[in-house]
Structure formats: structure tokens, C-alpha cells
Backbone as a printed PyTorch tensor [residue, N CA C, xyz], in Angstrom:
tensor([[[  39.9750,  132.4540, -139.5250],
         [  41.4170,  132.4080, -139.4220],
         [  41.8180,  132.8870, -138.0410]],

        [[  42.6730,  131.9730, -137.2840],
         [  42.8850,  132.3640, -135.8630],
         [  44.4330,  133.3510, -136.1640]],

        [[  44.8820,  134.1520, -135.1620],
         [  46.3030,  134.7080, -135.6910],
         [  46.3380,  134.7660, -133.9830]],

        [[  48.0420,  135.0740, -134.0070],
         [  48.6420,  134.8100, -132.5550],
         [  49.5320,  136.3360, -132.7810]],

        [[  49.3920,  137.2820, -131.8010],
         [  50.6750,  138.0980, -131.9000],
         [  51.4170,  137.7600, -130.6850]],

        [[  53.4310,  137.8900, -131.3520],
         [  54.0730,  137.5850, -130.3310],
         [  55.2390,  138.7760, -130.0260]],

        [[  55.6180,  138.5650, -128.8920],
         [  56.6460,  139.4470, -128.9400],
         [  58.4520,  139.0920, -128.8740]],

        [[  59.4710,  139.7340, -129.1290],
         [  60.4880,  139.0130, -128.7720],
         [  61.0380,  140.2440, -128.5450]],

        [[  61.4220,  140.8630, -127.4320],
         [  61.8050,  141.7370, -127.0640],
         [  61.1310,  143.0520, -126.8280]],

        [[  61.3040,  144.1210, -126.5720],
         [  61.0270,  145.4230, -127.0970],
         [  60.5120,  145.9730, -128.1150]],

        [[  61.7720,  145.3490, -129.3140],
         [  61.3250,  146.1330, -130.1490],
         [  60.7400,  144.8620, -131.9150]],

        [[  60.9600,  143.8050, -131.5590],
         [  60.2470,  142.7120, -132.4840],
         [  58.9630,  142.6220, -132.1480]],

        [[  58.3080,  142.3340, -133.0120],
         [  57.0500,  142.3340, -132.7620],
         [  55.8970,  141.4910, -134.5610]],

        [[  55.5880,  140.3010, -133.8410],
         [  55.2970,  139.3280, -134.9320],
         [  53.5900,  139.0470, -134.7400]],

        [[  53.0850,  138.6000, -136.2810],
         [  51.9430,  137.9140, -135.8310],
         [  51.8750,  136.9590, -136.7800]],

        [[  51.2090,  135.8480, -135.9840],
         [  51.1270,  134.7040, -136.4960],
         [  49.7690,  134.1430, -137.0120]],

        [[  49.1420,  134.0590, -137.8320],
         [  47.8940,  133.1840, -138.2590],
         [  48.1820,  131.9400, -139.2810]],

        [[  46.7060,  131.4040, -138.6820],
         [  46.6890,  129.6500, -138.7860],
         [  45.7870,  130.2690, -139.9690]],

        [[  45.8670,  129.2330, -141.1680],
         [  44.3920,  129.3450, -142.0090],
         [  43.2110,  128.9110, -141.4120]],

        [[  42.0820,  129.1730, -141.7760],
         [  40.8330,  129.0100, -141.2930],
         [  40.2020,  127.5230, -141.5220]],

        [[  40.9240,  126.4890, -142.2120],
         [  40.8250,  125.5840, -142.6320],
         [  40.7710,  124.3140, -141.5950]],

        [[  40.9910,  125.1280, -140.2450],
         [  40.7940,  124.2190, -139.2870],
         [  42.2260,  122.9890, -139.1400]],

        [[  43.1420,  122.7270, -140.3350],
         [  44.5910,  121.7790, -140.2520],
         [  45.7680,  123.1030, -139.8190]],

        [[  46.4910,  122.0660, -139.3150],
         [  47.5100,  122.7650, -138.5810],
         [  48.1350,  122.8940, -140.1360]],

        [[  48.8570,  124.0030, -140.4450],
         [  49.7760,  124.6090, -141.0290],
         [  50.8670,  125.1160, -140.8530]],

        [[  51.7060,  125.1670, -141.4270],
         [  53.3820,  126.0300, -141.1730],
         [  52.9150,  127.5200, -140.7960]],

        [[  53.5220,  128.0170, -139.7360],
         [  53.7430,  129.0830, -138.9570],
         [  54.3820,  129.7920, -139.3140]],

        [[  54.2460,  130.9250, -140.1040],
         [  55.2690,  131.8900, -140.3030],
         [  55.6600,  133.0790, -138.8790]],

        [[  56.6010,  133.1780, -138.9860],
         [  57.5610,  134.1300, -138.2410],
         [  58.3730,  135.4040, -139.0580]],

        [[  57.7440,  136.1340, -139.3140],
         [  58.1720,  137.2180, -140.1680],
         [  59.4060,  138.0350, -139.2220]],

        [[  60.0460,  138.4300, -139.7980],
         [  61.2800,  139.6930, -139.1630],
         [  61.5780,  140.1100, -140.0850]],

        [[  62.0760,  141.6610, -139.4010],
         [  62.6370,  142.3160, -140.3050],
         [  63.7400,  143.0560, -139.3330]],

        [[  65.0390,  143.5840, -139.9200],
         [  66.4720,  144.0190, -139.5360],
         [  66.8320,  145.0130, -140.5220]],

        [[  68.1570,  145.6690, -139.8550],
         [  68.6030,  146.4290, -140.7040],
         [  70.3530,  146.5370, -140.4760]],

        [[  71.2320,  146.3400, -141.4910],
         [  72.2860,  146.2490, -141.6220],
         [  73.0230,  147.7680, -140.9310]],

        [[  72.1990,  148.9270, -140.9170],
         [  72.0600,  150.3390, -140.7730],
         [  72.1710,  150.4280, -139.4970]],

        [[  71.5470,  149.7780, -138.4980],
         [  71.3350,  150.0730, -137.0850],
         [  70.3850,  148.3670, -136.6400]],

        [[  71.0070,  148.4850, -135.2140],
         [  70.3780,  147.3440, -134.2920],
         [  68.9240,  147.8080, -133.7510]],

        [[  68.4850,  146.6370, -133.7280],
         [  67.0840,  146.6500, -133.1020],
         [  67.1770,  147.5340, -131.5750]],

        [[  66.6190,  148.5380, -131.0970],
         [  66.1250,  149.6210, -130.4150],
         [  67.3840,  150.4580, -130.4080]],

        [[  68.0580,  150.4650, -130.8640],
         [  69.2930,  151.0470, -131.2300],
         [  69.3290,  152.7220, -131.7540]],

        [[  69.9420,  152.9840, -132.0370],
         [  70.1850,  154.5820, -132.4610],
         [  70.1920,  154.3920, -134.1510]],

        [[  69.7550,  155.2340, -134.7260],
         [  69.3790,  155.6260, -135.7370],
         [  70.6400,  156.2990, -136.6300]],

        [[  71.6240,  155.8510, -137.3800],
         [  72.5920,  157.2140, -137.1760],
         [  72.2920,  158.2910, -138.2210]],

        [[  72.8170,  159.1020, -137.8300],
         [  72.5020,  160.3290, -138.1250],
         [  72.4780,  160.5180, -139.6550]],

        [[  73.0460,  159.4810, -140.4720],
         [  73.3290,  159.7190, -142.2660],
         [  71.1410,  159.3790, -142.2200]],

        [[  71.0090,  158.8590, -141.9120],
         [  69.4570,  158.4680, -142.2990],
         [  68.8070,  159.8170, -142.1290]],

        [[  68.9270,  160.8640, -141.2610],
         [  67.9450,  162.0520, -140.4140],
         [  68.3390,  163.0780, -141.8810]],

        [[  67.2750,  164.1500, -141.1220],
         [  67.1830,  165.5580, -141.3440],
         [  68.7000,  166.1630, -140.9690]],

        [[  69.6070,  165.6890, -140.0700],
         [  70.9300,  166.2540, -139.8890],
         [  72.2150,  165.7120, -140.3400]],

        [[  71.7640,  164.8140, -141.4690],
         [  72.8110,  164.0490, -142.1400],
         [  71.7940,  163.8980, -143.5770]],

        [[  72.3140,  163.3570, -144.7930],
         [  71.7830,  162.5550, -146.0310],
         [  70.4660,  162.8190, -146.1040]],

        [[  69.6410,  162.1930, -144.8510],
         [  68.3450,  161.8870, -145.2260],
         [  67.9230,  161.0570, -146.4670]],

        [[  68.8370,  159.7040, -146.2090],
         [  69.0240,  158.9090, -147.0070],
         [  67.8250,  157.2690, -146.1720]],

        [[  67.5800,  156.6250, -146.8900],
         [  66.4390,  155.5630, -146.6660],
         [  67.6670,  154.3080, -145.8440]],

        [[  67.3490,  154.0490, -144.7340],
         [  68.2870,  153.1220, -143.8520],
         [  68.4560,  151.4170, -145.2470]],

        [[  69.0720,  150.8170, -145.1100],
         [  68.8970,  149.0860, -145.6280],
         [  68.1170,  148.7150, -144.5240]],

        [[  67.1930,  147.6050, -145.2770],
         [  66.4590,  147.1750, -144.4140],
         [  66.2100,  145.3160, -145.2750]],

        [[  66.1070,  144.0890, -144.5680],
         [  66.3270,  142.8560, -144.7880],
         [  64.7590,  142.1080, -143.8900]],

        [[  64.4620,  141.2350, -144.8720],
         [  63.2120,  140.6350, -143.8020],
         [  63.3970,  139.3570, -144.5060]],

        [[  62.6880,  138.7840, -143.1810],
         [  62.7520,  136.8630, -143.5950],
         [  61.4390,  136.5180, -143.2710]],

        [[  61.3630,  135.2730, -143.2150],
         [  59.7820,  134.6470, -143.0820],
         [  58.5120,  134.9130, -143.6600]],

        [[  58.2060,  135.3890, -144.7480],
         [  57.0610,  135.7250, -145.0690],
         [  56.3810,  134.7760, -145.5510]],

        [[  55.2690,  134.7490, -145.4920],
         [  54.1510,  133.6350, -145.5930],
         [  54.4310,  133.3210, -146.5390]],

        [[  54.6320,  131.7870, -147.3860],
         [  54.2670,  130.9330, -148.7850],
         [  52.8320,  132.1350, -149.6180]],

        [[  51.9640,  132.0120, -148.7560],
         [  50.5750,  132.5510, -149.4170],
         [  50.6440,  133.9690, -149.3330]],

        [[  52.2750,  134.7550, -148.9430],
         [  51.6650,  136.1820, -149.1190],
         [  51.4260,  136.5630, -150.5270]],

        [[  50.9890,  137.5610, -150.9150],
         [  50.7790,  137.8390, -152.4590],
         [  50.9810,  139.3390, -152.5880]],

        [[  51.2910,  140.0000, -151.5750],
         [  52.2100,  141.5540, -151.4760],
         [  52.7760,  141.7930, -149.8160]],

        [[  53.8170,  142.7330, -149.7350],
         [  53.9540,  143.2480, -148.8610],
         [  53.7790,  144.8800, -148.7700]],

        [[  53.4700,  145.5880, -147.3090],
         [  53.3740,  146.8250, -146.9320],
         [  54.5160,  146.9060, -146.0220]],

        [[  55.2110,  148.4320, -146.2050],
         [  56.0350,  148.8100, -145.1940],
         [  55.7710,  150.2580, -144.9290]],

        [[  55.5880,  150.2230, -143.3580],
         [  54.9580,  151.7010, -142.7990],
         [  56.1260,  152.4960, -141.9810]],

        [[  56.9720,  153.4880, -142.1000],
         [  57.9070,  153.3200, -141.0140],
         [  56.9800,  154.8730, -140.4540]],

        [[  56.8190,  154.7910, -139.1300],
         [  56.2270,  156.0120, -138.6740],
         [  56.9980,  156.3310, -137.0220]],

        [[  56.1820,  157.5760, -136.7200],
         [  57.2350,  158.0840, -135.0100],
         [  56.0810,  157.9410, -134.5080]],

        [[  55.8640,  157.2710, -133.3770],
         [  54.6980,  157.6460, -132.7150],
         [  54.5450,  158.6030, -131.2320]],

        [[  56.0230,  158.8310, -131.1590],
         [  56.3090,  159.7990, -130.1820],
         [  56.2300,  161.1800, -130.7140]],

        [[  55.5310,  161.5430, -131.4150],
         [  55.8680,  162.7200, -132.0260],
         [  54.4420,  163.7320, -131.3410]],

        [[  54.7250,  165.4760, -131.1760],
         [  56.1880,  165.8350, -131.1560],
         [  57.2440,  165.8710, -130.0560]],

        [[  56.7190,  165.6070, -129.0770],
         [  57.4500,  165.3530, -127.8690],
         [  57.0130,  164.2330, -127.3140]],

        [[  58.1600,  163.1090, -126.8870],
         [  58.1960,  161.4490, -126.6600],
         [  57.3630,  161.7270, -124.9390]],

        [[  57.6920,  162.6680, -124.3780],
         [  57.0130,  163.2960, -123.1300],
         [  55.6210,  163.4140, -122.8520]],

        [[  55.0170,  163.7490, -124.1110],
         [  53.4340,  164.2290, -124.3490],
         [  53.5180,  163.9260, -125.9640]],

        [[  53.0880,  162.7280, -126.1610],
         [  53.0410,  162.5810, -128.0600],
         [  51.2800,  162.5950, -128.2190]],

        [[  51.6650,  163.5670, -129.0420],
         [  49.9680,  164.1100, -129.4490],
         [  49.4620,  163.2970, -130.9410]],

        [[  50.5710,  162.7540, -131.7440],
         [  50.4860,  162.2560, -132.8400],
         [  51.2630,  161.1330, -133.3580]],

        [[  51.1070,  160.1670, -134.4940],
         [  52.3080,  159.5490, -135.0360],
         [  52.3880,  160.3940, -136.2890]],

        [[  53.5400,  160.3900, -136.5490],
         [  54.4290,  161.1400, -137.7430],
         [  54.8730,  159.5140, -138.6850]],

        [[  54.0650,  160.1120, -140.1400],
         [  54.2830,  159.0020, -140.9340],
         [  55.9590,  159.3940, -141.8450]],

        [[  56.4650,  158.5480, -141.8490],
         [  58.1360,  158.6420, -142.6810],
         [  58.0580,  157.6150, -144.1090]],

        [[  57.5630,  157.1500, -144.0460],
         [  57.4420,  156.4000, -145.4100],
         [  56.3910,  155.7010, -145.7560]],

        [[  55.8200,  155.4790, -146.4290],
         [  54.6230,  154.2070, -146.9750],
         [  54.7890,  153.5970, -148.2620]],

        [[  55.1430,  152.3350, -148.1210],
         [  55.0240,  151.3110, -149.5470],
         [  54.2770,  150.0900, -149.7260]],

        [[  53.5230,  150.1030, -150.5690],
         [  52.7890,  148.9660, -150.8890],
         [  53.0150,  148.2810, -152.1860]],

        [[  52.4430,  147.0740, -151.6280],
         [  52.4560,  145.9840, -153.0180],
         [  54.1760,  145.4370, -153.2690]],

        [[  54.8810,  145.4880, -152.5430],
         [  56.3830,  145.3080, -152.5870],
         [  55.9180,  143.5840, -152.5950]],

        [[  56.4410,  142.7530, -153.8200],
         [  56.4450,  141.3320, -154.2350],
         [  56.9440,  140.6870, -152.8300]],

        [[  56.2910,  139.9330, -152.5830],
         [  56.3520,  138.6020, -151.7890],
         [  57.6320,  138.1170, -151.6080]],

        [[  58.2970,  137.8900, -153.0210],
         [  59.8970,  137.0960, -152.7530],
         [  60.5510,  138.6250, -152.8870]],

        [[  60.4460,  140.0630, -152.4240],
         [  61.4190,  140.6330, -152.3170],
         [  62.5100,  140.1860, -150.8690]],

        [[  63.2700,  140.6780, -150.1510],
         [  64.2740,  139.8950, -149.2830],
         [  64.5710,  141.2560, -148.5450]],

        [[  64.2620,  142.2590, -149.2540],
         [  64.7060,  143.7980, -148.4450],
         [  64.7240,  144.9190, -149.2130]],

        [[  64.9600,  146.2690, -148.9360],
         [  65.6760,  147.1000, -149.5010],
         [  66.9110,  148.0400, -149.4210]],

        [[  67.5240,  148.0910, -150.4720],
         [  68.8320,  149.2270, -150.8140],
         [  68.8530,  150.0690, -149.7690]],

        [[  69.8580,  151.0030, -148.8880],
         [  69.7720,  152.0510, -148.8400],
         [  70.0910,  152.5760, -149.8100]],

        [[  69.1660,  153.7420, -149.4780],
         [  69.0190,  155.8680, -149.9290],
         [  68.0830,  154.9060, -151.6350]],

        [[  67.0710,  154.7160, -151.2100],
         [  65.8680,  154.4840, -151.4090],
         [  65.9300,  155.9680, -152.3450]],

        [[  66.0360,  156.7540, -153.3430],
         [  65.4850,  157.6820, -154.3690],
         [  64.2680,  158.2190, -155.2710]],

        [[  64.1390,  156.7410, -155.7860],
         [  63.0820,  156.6600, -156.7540],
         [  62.2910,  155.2470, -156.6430]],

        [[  61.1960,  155.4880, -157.6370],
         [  60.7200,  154.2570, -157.8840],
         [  61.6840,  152.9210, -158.6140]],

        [[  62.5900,  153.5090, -159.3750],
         [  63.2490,  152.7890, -159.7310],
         [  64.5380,  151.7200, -158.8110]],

        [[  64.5910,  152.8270, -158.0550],
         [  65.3490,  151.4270, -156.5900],
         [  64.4600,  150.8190, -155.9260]],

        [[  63.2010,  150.5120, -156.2170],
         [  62.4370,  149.9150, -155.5090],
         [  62.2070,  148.2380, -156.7450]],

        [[  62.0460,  147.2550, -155.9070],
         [  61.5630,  145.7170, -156.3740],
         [  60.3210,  146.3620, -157.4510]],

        [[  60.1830,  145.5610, -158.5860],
         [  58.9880,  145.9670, -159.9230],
         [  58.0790,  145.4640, -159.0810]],

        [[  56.7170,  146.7220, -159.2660],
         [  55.3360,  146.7230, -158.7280],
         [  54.8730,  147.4950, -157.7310]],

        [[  56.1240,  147.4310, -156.8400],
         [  55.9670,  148.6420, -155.4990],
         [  55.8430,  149.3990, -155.6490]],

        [[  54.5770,  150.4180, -154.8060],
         [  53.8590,  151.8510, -155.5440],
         [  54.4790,  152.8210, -154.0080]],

        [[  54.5560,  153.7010, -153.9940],
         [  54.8550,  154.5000, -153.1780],
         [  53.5240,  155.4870, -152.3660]],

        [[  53.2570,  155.6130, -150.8470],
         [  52.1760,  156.7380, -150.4330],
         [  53.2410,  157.8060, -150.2260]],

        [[  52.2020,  158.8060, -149.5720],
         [  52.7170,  160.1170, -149.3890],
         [  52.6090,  160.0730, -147.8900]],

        [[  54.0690,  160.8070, -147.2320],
         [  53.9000,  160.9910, -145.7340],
         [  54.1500,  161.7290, -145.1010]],

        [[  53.7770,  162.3000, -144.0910],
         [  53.5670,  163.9640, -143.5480],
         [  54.2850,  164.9920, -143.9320]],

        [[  55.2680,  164.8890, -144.4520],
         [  55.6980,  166.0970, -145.5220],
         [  54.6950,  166.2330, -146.5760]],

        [[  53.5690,  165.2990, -146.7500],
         [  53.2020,  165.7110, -147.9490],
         [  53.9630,  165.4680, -149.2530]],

        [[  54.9880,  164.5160, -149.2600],
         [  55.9540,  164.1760, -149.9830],
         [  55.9570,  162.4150, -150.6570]],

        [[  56.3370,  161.9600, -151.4700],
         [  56.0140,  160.3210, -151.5080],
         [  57.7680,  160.2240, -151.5050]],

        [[  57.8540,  159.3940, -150.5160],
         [  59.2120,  158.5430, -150.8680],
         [  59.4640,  159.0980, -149.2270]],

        [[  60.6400,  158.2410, -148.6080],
         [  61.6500,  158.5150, -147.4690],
         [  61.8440,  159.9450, -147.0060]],

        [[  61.0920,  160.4420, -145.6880],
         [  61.4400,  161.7180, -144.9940],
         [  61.7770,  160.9720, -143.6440]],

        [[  63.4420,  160.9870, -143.2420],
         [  63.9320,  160.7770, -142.3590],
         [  63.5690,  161.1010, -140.9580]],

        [[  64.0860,  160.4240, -139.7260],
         [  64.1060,  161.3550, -138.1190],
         [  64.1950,  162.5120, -138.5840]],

        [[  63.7320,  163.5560, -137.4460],
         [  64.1280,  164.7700, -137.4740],
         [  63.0640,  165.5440, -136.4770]],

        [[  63.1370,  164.2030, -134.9880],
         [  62.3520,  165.1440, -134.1680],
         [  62.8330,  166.5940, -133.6710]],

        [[  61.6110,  167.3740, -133.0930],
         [  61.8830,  168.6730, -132.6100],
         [  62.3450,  168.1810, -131.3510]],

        [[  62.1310,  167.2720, -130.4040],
         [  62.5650,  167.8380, -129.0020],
         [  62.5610,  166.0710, -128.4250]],

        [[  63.6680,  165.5430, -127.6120],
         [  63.9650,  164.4180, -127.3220],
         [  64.1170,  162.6900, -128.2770]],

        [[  64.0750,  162.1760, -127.8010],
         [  64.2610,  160.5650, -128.5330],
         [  63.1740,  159.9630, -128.8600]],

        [[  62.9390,  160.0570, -129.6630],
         [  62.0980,  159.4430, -130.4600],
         [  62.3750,  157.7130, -130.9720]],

        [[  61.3470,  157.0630, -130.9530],
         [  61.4970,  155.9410, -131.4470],
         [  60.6780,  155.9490, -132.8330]],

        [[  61.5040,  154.8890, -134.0960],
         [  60.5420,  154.7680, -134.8330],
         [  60.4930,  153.5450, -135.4280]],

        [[  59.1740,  153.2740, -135.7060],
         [  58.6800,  151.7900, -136.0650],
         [  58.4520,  151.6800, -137.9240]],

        [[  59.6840,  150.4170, -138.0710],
         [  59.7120,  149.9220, -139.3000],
         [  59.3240,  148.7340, -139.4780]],

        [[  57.1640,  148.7130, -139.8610],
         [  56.4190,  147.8790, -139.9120],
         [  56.3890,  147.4910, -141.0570]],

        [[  56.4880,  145.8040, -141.3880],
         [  56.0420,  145.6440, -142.5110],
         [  54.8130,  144.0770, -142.2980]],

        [[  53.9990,  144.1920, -143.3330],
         [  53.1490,  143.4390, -143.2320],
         [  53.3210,  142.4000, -144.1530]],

        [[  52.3900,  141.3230, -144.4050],
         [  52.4240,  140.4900, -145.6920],
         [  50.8430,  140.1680, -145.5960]],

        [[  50.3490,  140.3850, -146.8260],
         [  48.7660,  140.9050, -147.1150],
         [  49.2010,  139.2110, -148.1350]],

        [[  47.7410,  139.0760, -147.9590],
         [  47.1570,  137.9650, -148.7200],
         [  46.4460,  138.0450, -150.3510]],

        [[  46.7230,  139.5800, -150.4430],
         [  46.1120,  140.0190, -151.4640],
         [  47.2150,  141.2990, -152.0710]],

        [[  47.1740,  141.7960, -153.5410],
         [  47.7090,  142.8180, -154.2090],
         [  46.5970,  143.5460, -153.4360]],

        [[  47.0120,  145.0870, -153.5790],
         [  46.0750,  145.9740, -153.4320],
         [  46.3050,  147.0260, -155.0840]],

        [[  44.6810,  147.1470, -155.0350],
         [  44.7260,  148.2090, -155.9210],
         [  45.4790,  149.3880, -156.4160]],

        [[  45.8040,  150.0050, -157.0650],
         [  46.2060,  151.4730, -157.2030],
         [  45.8330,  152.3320, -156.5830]],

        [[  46.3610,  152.7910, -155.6070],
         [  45.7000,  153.9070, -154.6270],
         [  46.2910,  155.1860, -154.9380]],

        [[  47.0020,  155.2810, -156.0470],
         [  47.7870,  156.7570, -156.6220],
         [  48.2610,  157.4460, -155.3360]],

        [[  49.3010,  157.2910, -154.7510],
         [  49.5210,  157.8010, -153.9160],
         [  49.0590,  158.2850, -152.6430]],

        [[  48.4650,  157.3630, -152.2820],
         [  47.9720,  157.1450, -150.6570],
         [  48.8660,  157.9630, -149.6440]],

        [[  47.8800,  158.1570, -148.6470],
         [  47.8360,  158.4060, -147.4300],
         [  48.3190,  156.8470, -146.5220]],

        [[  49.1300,  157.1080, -145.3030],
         [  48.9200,  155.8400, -144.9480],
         [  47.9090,  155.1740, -144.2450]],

        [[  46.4430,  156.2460, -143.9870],
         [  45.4020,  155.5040, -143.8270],
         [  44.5130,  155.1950, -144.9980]],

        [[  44.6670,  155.9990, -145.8290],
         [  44.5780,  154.6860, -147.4270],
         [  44.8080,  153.4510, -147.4240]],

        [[  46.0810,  153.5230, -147.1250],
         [  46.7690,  152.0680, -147.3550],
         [  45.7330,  151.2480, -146.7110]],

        [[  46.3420,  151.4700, -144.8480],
         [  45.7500,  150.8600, -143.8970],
         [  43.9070,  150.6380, -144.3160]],

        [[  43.7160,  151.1620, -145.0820],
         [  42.1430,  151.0540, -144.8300],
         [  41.7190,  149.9690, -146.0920]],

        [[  42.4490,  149.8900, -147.2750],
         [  42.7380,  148.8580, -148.4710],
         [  43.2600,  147.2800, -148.0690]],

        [[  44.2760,  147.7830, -147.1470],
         [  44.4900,  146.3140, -146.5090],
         [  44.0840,  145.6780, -145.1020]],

        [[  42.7500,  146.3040, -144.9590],
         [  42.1230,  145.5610, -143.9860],
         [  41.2910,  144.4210, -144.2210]],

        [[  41.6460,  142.9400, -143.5540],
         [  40.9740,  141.9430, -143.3470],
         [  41.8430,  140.8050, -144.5400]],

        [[  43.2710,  141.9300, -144.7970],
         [  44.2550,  140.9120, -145.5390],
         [  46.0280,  140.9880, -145.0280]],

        [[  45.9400,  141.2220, -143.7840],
         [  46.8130,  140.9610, -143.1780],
         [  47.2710,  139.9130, -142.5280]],

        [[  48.2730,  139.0700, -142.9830],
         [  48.7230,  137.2800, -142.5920],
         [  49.7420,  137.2390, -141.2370]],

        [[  50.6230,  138.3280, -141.7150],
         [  51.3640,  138.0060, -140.8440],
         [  52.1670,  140.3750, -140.8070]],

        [[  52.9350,  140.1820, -139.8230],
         [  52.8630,  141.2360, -139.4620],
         [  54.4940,  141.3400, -138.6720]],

        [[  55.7110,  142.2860, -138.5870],
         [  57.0740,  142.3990, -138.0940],
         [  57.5440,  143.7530, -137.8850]],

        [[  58.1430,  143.6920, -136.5000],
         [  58.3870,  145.4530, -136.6150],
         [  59.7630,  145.7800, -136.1520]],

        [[  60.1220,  146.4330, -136.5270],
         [  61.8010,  146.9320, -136.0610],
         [  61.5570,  148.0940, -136.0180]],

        [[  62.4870,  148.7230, -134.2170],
         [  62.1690,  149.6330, -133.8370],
         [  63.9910,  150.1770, -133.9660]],

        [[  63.9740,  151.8990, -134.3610],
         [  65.3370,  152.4860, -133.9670],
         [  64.9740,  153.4440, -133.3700]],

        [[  65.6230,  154.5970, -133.0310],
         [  65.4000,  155.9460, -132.0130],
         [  65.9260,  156.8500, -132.3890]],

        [[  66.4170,  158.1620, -132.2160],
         [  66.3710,  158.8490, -132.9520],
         [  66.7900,  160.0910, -131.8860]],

        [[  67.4560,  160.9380, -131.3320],
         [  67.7020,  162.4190, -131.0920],
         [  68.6610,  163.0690, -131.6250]],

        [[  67.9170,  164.4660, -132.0060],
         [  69.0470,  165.3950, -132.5250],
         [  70.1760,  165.5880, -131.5230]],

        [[  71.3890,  165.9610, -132.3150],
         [  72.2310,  166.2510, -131.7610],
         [  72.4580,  167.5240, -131.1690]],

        [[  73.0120,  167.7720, -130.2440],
         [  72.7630,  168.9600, -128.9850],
         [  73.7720,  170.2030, -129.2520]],

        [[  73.6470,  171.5020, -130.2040],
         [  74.8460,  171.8860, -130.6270],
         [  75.8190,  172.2410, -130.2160]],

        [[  77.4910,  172.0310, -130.1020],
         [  78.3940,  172.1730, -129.5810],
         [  78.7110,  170.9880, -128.5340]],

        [[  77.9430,  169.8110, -128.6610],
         [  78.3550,  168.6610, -128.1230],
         [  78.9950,  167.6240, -129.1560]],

        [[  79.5190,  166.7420, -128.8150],
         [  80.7460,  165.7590, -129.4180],
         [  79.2950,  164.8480, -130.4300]]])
């Protein structure tokens, strides 16, 4: 299977594979958006650690005919300082989210606002479900990846997101990322 990654801007970011079948096939173009905030855009503050800490809406199109689950990773990779980032900071992990889902709700709660089947990991809080921005020191960007796997994945009871990542290797079709940013607010400024 050949795959193409493309870019469209900054902060889109697509991949494309042909089946291995050697015939040209339909091309998917996956994206994903958010009604919440623009692509490299600011994050607002109801999503963070200094507001709600509520799960942004989030909308995707194009997913492969042949996907048979999706993954969504949203992580910081500027973390803890965008200056010197020593780590990525994971904020959410979901797997197995159905093929014809179209997006999700904000302020994401439970399993129960989630599409039937979608299992939830655990992410650096040590927590499963949505832990908002809330860098210590400058702007942070963060990446809301989602994939479309060619395959369900197993029950991983609450994964790690290198669980995930390590379950859905060598079944990734196509691939979309939306980026927002993120700084605390400076106290006694507007």
C-alpha cells in the first residue's frame, strides 16, 4: 500500500494511501475542524484549566469508505516550555469511534456523550476522558489528531496513548490534524 502525506497549511495535515492492489482508487482527504476555534487559532479559554475545562466541538469529513474505526489523539508537544519542550503532554485518547461518526459534542463528560463503541485511554493526568490546555509557561500549540484505521482495535481497558499507538500500527489509512494554541492568561491583564 503506497500512502502520500500532504500538507495544507500549518496546521492541516493529511495522509493519503492507494490500496496495494496496484488500480487507481478514490483518494481520501480526511479533515477535521472545530466550530470552537479556527485552525492555528487560540484556544478559548472555556476549553482550559482557567475556564470549564470542557471538551472543544470538533467535525471531520473524508474518511475512507474502508475505514472500520477511528482514533483521536489531542496532545501538546510543546510541553513544558514551547522554548525548550522536553515532552508531549497527552489531553485526550479515543479509540474505535465508528467510521460514519461526523464529530463530537462539546464538554465531552462521559462515555455516554460519546458515538456507541468508543472506548476511552487515560492521559497524563492519569485520568480517562478530556484534560484541557493548561500550560505552565508560554503558547503552546495543540494537535487534534485523528486517524481512520482499517481495523477495530481490541479492548485495551484503558490505554495509554502508546497503547493505542502501538495496537494501531500497520492499520492506519488515512490520517488529519487540527492545530489550536493555547496561553494562560497574564494576571491583571484584560
Amino acid at each position: 500500500m503506497g500512502c502520500h502525506r500532504w500538507v495544507l497549511g500549518p496546521a492541516l495535515i493529511g495522509l493519503a494511501c492507494a490500496s496495494g492492489s496496484g488500480e487507481a482508487g478514490p483518494v481520501s482527504t480526511m479533515r477535521v475542524t472545530s466550530p470552537s476555534f479556527e485552525a492555528n487559532g487560540p484556544i478559548p479559554a472555556r476549553y482550559t484549566c482557567e475556564g470549564e475545562d470542557v471538551s472543544p466541538a470538533l467535525a471531520w469529513t473524508g474518511v475512507p469508505s474502508r475505514a472500520r474505526s477511528l482514533v483521536l489523539i489531542v496532545d501538546d508537544p510543546d510541553a513544558p516550555d514551547p522554548a525548550a519542550p522536553t515532552r508531549t503532554w497527552v489531553h485526550w485518547v479515543l479509540y474505535n469511534l465508528p467510521p460514519d461518526a461526523t464529530g463530537l459534542p462539546e464538554a465531552v463528560r462521559s462515555a455516554s456523550d460519546l458515538p456507541p463503541g468508543t472506548a476511552q485511554g487515560v492521559n497524563d493526568w492519569n485520568r480517562v476522558g478530556w484534560g484541557g490546555p493548561c500550560p505552565p509557561i508560554g503558547r503552546h500549540r495543540y494537535h487534534f489528531r485523528l486517524f481512520a484505521l482499517d481495523r477495530v482495535l481490541p479492548d485495551l481497558r484503558n490505554p495509554t496513548r502508546a497503547q493505542v499507538e502501538e495496537a494501531m500500527r500497520g492499520a492506519v489509512i488515512a490520517e488529519a490534524v487540527l492545530i489550536g494554541t493555547y496561553q494562560k492568561q497574564v494576571k491583571g491583564s484584560p
